[in-house]
N, C-alpha and C positions, 0 to 999 in steps of 0.2 A: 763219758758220752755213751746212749745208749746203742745196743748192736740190733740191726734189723732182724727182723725174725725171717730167715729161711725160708719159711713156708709161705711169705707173703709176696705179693706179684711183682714182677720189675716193675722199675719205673717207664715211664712214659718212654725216656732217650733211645733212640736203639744202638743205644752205644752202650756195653753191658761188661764187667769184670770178668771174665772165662771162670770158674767156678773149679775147674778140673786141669791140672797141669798136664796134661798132652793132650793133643786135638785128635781126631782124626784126618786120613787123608781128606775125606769129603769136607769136611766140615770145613779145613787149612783150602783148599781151593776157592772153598765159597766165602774163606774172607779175605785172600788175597782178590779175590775177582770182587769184591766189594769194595777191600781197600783201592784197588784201581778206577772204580765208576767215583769212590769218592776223590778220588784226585784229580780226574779229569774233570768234574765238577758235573756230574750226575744227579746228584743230591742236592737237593734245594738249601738255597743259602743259609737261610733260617734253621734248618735241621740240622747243618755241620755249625754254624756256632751255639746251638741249643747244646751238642756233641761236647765240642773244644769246650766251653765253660766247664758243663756238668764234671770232663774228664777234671781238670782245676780244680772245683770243689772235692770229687775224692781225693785226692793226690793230698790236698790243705786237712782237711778228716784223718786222712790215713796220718800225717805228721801231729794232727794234735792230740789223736790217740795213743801215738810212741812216744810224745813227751809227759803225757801224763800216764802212760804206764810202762817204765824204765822195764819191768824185767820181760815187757813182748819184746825187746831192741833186737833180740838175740836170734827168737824166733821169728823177726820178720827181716831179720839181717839179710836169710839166704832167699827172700824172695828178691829183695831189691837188687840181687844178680839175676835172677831168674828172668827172661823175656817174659816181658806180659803182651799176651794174644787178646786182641779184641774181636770180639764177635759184633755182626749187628742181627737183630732181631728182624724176621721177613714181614717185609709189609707191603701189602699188592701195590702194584702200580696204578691207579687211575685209570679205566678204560678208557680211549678214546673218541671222541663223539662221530659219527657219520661226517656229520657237518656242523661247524662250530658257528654259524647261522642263528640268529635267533628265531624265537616260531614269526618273529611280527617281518622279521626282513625278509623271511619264506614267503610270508603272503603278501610282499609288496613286488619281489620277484615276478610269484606267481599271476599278480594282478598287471602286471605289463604284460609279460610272455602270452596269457590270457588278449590283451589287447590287440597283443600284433595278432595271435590268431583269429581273431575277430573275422578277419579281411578273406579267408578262405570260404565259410558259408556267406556273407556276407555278398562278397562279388557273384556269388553265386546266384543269388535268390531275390535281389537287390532285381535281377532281369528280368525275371518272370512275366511281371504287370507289363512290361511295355514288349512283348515278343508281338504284340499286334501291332504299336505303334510302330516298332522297328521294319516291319514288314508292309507297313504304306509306305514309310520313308524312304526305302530303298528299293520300294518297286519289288519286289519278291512274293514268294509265299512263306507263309508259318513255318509251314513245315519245314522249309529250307532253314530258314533262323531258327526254328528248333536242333537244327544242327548242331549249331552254335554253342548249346547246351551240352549236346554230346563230346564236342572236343574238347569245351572248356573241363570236364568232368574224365576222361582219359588222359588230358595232359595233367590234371590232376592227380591222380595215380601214379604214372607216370616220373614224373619231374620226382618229386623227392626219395625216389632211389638214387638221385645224385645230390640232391642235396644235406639227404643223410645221413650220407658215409663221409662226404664232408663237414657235416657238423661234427659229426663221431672222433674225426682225424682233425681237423684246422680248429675245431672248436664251436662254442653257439653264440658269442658274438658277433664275429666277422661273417658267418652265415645267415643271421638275420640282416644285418649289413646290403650284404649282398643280394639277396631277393628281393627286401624290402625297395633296390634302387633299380631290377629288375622289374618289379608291379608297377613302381609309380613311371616310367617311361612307358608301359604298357597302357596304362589308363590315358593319359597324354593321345596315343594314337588312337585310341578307341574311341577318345571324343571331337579328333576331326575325321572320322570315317567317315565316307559317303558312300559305299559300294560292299555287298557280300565279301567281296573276295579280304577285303581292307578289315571287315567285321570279324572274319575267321582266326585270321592271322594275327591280329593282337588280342582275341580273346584268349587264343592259346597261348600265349606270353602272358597274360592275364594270369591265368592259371597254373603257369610256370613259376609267376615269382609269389603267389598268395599260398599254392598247397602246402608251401614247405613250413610255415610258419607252426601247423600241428604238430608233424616231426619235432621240428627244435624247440619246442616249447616244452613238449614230452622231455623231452632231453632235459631241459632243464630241470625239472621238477625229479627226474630220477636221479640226477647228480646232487642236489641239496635234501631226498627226502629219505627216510625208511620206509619196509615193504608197511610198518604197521600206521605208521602217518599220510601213505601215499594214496590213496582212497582217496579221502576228503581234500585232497590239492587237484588231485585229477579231476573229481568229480565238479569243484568249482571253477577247473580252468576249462571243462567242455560246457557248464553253464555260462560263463561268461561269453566264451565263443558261441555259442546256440544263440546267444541275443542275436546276430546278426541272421541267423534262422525267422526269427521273430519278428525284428525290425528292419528287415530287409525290404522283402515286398511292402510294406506301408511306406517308407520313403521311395521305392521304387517305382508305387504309386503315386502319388504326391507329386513328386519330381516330375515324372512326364507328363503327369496331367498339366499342370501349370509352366513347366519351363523346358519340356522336352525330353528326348529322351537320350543325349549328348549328354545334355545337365547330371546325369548319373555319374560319368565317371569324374570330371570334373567334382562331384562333391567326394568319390573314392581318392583322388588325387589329393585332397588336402588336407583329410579324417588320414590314409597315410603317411604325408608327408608329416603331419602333429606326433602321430607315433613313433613313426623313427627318428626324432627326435628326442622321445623321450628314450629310448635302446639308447640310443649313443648316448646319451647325458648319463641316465644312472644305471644299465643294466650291465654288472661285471661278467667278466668270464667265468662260467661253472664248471665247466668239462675239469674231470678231475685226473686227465692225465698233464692239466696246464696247472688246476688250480688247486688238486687236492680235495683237501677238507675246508677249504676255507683259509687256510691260513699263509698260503704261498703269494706273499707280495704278487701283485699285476703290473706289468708295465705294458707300453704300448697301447697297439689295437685292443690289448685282452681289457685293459683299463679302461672304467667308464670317465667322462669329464670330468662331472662334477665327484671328486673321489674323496674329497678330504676327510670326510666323516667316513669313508671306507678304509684309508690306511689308518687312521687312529683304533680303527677296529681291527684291522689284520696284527694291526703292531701288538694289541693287548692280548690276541687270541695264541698268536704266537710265542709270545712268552709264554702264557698258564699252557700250551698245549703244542708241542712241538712233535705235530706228527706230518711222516711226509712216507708215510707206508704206501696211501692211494695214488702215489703218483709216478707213475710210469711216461716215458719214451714217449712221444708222439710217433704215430707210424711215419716212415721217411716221405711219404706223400700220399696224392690223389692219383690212382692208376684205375685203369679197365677193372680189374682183378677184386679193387675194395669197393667201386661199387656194386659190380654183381656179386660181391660177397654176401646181401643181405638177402638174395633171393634164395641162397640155401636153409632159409632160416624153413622158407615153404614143403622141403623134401623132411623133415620130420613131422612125425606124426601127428602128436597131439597140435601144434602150432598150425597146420594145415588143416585140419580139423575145427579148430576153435574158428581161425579165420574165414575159412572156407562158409561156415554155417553164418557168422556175421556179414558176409557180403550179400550174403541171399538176404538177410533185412532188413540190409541198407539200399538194397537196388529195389527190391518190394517197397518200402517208405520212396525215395526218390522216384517213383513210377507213379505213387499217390500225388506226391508236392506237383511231379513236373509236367503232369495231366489237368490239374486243378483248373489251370487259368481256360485251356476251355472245354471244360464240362461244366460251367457254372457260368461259364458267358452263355454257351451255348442254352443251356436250363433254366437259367434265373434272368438272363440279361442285364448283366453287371456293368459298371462302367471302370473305366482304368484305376479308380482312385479305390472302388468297390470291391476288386479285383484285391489293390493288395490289402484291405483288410480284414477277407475273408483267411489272409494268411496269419492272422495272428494268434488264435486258438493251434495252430500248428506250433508256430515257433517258443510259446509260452510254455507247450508240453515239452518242448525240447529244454529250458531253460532248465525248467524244474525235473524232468527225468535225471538230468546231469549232477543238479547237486543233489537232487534225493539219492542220489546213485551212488552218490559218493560217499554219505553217510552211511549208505547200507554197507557198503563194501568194508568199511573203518571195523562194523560192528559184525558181520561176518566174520572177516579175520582175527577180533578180540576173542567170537566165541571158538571158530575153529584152535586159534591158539594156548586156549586153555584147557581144550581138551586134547590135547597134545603134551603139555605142562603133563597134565592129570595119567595118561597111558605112559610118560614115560618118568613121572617122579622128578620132573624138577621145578623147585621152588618158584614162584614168581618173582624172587629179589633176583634169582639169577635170569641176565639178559641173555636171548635166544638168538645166535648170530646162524643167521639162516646160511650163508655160503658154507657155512658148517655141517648143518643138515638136511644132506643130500633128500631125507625121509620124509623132512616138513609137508604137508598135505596142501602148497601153496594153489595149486588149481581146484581143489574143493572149495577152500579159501575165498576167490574170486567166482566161482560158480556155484556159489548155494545157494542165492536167489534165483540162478537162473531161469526155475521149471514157471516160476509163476509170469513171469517175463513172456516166455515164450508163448505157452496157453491165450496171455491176453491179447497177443500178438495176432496170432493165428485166427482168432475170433472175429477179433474187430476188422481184417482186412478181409476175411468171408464175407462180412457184412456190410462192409464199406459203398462195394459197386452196387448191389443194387437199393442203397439208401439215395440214391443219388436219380436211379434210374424209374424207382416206384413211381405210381400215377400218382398214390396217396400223399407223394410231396411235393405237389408241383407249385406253390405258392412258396416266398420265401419266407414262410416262416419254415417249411420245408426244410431248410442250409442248417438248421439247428443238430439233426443226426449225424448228418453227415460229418459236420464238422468237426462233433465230438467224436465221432470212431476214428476222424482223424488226428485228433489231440492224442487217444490211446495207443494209435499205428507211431505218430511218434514219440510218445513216451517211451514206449517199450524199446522203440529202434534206437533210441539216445543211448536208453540203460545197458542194451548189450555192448553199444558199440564202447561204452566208459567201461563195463567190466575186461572188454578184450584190449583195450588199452593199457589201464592196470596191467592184465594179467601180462601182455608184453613185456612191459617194463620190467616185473619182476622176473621173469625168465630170462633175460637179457638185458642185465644193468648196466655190464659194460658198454651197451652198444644201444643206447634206449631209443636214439632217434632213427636211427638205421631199422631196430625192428618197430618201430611206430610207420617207418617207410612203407615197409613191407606191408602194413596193415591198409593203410592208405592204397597202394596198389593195388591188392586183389578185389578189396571194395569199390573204388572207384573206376576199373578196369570196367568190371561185371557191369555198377549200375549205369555206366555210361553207355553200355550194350541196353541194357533196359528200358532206359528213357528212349536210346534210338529207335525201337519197336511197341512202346508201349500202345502210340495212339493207334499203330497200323493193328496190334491186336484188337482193341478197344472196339474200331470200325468193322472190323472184320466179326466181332461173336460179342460185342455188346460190353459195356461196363462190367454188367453184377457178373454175367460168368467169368469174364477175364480175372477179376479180386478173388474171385473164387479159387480160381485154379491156381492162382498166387497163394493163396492161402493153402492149400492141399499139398502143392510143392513144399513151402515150409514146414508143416508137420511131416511130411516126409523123410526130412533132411535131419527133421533133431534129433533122432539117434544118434547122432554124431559125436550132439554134448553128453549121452551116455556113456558113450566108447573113452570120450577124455575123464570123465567121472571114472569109472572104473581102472580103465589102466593106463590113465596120464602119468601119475607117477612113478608106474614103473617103465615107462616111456622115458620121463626126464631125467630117471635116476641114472640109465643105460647112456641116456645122453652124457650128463655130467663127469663117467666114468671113461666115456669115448673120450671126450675134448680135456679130460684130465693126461689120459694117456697119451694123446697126442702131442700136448703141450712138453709132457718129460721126454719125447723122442727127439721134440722141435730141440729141447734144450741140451741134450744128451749128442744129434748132431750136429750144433753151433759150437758147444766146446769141442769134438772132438776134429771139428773142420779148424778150429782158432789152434788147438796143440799140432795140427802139422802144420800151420803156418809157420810160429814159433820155432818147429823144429827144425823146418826148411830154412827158416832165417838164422838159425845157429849154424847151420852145414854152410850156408853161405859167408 
């Protein structure tokens, strides 16, 4: 038989002859600690009988080499006492995937979560067209029912600092659950009101159970995505939701022109009640201190109905991928404490900053939208149905800022990521585990289209008031500028608002829905202040200069995304190394409080 040559590679098996009659100590640990992973059954089935065979065939090789050559018998007498040490050859383990999801069940996630969010701009803008109707019907004035606007839009804010922190801790099934049955008793009251006071009070539950569905949506898409996929999931779940931007006041017109303006919520009431049917039916629990990666069986509330095709998927994933690294401890509840915990997210700098300069965008845009219905009754003499579909050129820029948005952000981060690859010498086969590097330039990442954003922004609502207020457009063919400066005020206001989403998310994975909270509050706080004085400005010094000085404010303030541009990240790295240290004190005084438990319980 022939002798292999030496110099040629091992075989495939990692299970190899020791070559050298003593080991070293390293070496002797690292195959008794392999001998044990292989006993406890570590090593995939297939590799230990690929192992046990191969060892069989040398053992049969080794004997029929000794019978055909009688005088090796002698010299291989004293190995067959000798312990033979096997070694195995290293072979990396498999990374583990974020989430073992695949991209199609991502986007069918994403496309409900997306649904339910619908119902926050949606109930929102859905009102608009009938703020006149509402105001003959209940004997009032505008202005009062523009109120209405106001609370719905602070309780907006508002509400999902509690809802979450509870997404964060209970999870983002049972939180959509929950709101979702919140809204629909809400719309209920709102379509037997007959009085202000009746109108207030369930708008604001209105808006209690609709805000929260962006939180938990957010939440979901950061639990199943990476920072480098999470772009284009964000960007079509704020398109999707922007349709009700879009499609809102045209049916809000519509409706009341023909069947009142009751008939609105009653058609909110049954567009929700369809959706949270579909949450319960297929959407599982994500939150990955419940579910992991995907792979930790659901049971319960965490389980959606119809599951079958989800456990034959948990079951396969968990076999090829048994990871349960992501899954920690649910906090022991809902306190005081977790939910004002996400408002400290605002006492750092860059996050106060980012946010702070997006609420002034978003209250500027909402001062446009919530002005509309009458400065163009008033100019054009519109009628309620005319009304909402002067809002569509609005709502269609919103659709499309959101997913353009989100493609930009994908291709932003491919290119910042490569030039990081490039300064720091690593290969693109190896994957870049960002909780790793603290250095990643993730807010350049998310803010490198900013400047042109901003520029278009600042322009068109300069220009906005007095396109509205010129002599030269008093004919409606006149609505044509206007219109479109305001397709560009919201384009732009979509885009930041989808990049400071994003960029939330990735600053705070653990906690996506909680700082998506926080984002929702300082913005909707502000523009709810906004819309409440918009028109008293408006009356007081005129259309064009009011947009103006809106606009003048805003380039004022964007220094701010220069301040995070330049030393954001040495902001979040100081961050990361705070809440590092904190965490080993957190842990450093939990054992040392559990060892005088222990000790006191041996004295005892």
């Amino acid at each position: 038989m022939s002798v292999q040559d030496p110099a040629a590679p091992p075989p495939w098996s990692p299970w190899q002859e020791s070559a050298e009659p003593a080991m070293s100590s390293t070496v002797t640990s690292d195959l008794l600690y392999h001998r044990h992973l292989h006993h406890i059954g570590h090593f995939p089935n297939h590799e230990r009988r690929h192992s046990q065979r191969q060892s069989r065939d040398q053992d049969r090789e080794r004997n029929t080499d000794n019978d055909e050559n009688p005088q090796t018998m002698d010299a291989n007498s004293d190995e067959k006492h000798t312990p033979r040490l096997e070694t195995i050859q290293e072979k990396p383990l498999p990374e583990q995937p974020y989430h073992v999801f695949t991209t199609r069940k991502k986007w069918q996630l994403v496309y409900i979560v997306s649904l339910a969010g619908l119902f926050s701009p949606l109930s929102s803008n859905i009102y608009f067209p009938a703020l006149s109707a509402i105001a003959d019907a209940i004997h009032t004035k505008i202005a009062l029912v523009s109120l209405t606007v106001t609370v719905y839009m602070a309780v907006q804010g508002i509400a999902p600092t509690f809802w979450g922190p509870l997404s964060d801790i209970r999870g983002r099934r049972i939180t959509f659950i929950g709101t979702f049955s919140v809204y629909l008793m809400a719309n209920v009251g709102l379509a037997f009101s007959k009085d202000f006071a009746s109108l207030m009070v369930f708008r604001a539950i209105q808006a209690a159970g609709s805000a929260a569905t962006v939180s938990v949506g957010a939440g979901v898409i950061g639990d199943i995505t990476t920072a480098k996929e999470r772009g284009g999931f964000m960007g079509s779940f704020g398109g999707i939701r922007m349709l009700g931007q879009s499609i809102g006041p045209v049916i809000g017109g519509v409706v009341t022109e023909y069947f009142g303006f009751h008939a609105i919520f009653w058609f909110l009431f049954i567009l929700a009640s369809l959706t949270l049917v579909l949450v319960v039916l297929f959407l599982p629990e994500t939150l990955r201190s419940i579910a992991g990666n995907g792979t930790v069986p659901l049971r319960g509330i965490n389980r959606p109905v119809i599951s079958r095709s989800l456990r034959k998927h948990w079951h396969e994933k968990a076999n090829s991928c048994d990871d349960t690294s992501e899954i920690t401890s649910p906090a022991s509840g809902l306190s005081l404490r977790s939910i004002l915990s996400p408002l400290r997210f605002l006492l750092e700098k860059d996050v106060f900053a980012v946010l702070s300069f997006g609420a002034v965008v978003y209250t500027i845009w909402s001062m446009v939208t919530s002005s509309t219905t009458a400065l163009f009754q008033q100019r054009f003499n519109l009628t309620n149905l005319q009304v909402g579909l002067i809002f569509l050129p609005n709502g269609a820029a919103c659709v499309s800022g959101s997913y353009i948005t989100g493609k930009l952000l994908d291709r932003d981060y491919a290119i910042v990521e490569a030039e990081y690859r490039v300064s720091h010498r690593i290969p693109s086969s190896v994957a870049l585990d960002r909780k790793k590097l603290a250095d990643f330039p993730v807010m350049r990442a998310r803010l490198r289209s900013s400047w042109y954003l901003v520029i278009a922004f600042v322009f068109s609502v300069g220009g906005y008031g007095f396109s509205i207020t010129s002599p030269l457009l008093e004919s409606n063919r006149g609505m044509a500028l206007p219109l479109f400066l305001q397709s560009v005020i919201a384009f732009t206001a979509t885009a930041v608002y989808t990049q400071n989403s994003a960029l939330m998310v990735d600053l705070y994975p653990g906690a996506s829905a909680s700082a998506t909270a926080v984002n929702n509050l300082i913005r909707c706080s502000l523009g709810a202040i906004g819309v409440g004085v918009v028109q008293f400005i408006i009356d007081m010094i005129g259309a064009g200069f009011a947009f103006l000085i809106f606009a003048a404010f805003t380039a004022v303030l964007s220094p701010l995304l220069w301040l995070v541009w330049v030393h954001g990240e040495t902001w979040r790295g100081r961050r990361i190394e705070r809440l590092e240290r904190e965490k080993m004190e957190k842990i450093n005084a939990e054992g040392g409080e559990s060892g005088r438990r222990q000790q006191q319980t041996g004295n005892s």
